[in-house]
FITISE-474784 format. One line per field, with one value per residue (C-alpha): x, y, z. Coordinates in steps of 0.05 Angstrom, whole numbers, plus 5000, padded with zeros to 4 digits. Each point is the difference from the previous one (the first is absolute). Layout:
# residues N
u: [X;...];
v: [Y;...];
w: [Z;...];
# end
This chain:
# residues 147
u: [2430;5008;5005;5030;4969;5046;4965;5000;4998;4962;5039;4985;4998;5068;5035;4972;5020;5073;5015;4980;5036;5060;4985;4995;5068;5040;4966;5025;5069;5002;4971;5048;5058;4974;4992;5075;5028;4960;5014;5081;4987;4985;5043;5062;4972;4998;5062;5033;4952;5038;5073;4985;4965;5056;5047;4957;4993;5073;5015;4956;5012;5083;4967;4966;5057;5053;4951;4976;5053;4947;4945;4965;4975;4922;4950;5036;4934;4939;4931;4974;4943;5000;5072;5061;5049;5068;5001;5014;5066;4983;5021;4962;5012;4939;4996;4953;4965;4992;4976;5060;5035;5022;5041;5024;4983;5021;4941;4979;4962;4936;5018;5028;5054;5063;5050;4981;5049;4992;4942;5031;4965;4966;5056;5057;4948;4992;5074;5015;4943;5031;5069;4975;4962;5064;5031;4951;4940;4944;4946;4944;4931;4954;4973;5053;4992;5045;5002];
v: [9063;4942;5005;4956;4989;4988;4947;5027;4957;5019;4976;4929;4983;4950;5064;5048;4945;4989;5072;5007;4937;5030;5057;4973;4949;5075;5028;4931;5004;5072;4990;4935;5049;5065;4940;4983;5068;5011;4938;5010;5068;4981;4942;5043;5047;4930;4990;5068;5001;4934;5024;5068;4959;4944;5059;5030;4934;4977;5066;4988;4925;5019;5049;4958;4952;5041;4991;4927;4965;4979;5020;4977;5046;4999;5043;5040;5026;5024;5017;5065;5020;4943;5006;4968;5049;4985;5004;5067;5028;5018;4949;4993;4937;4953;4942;4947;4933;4949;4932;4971;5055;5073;5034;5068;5031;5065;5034;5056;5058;4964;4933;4955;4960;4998;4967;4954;4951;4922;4984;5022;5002;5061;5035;4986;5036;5050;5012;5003;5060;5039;4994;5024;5063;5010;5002;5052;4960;5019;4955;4976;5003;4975;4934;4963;4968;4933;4957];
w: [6995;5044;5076;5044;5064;5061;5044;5067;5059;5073;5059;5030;5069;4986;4965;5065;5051;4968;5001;5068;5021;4966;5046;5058;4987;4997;5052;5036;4982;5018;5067;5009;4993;5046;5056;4991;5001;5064;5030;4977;5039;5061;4993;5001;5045;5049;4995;5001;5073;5021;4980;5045;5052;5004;5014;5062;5033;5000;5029;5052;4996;5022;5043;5041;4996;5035;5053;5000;4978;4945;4957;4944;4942;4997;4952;4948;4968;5019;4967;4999;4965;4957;4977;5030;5028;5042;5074;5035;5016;5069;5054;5067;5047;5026;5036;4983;5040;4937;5020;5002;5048;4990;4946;4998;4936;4957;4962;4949;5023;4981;5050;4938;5026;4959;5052;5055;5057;5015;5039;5070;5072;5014;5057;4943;4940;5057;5014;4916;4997;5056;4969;4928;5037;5035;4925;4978;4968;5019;5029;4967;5030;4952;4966;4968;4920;5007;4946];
# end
């Protein structure tokens, strides 16, 4: 009876290292495409914070308008805890010395600025404050987040 032998081969380092390079390629690929989806992720999470934040500030931005006579929209997001999130709803009234004058300035519960005036002189900034406080927004007391 005759018996064929099968020739058997042991592994060579090329044959190990392509396998394992073909390894590492899908790893690759995979990892490539868990760093999009997170990155798509946040990025619509950005921009759903930006929409809601856009909305807050022009609220406040008329707000502080019917007041002034003018105001400019400022931050519409903030970070917070290493994710951006729109400015607050709550409205309090500040006034603020810049270096190039004053401005009178509406702000989230946390100081972030979301409407501010022209660059006025301080007794006009002054006189806007006490007519938003006589409209019912509340001053605020605490450090203001300008852009």
């Amino acid at each position: 009876m005759i018996t064929a032998k099968i020739p058997t081969t042991t592994p060579t380092r090329g044959f190990l290292f392509n396998g394992l390079r073909k390894f590492v390629l899908l790893l690759n690929v995979k990892l490539k495409r868990l760093i999009v989806k997170t990155l798509q992720n946040n990025f619509v999470q950005y921009h759903q914070a930006v929409r809601i934040g856009q909305e807050r500030a022009r609220k406040s931005q008329m707000n502080l308008f019917n007041h002034a006579g003018f105001a400019m929209l400022t931050l519409t997001v903030k970070k917070s805890e290493g994710k951006f999130v729109p400015v607050g709803e709550q409205e309090f009234v500040a006034v603020v010395n810049k270096h190039e004058g004053w401005v009178t300035v509406i702000v989230d519960e946390e100081g972030y600025a979301k409407a501010q005036s022209k660059v006025l002189e301080e007794n006009d900034a002054r006189e806007i404050l006490k007519k938003a406080v006589a409209a019912g927004i509340p001053e605020y007391t605490g450090k203001v987040k300008l852009v």
